[in-house]
N, C-alpha and C positions, 0 to 999 in steps of 0.2 A: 296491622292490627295485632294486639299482643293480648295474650289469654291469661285466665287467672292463676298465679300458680298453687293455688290450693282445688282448683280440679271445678269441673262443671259447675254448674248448678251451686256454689259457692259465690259470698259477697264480702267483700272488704271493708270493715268501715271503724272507724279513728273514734276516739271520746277526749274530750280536754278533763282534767279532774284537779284538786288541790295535793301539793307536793305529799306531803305526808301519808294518804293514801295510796300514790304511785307508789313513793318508797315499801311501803309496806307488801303493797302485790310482789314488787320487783324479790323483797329478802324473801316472800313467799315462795314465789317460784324456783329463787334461785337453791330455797332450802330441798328443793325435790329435782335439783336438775332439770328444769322444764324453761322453756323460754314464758315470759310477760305473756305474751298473749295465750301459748297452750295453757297458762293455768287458766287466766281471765276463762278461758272455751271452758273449761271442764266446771270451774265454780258456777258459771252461769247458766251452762246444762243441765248441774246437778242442781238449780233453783228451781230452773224450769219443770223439769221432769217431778220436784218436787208439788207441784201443784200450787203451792202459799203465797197468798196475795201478797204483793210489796205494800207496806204502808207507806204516802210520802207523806212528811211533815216537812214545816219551815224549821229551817234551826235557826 
């Protein structure tokens, strides 16, 4: 059995999205020295922690 290496009580999980987007996280992160996913972690905590409902619309 193999454990997760980001520690306990931690989950793992993938999103597919359109290229232009990824590119854009990817210069994001790359502009702060953070890997793809530590930035995704931090912008999505600091939405969270923000309290503001997401609006979805169709585009």
């Amino acid at each position: 059995m193999s454990t997760n290496p980001a520690g306990k009580g931690t989950k793992t999980i993938g999103i597919n999205m359109k290229m232009e987007m990824a590119t854009e996280l990817e210069r994001r992160a790359a502009s702060m020295q953070l890997s793809t996913g530590a930035y995704c972690k931090i912008i999505l905590g600091e939405w969270i922690k923000s309290g503001n409902k997401l609006q979805l619309k169709e585009s």
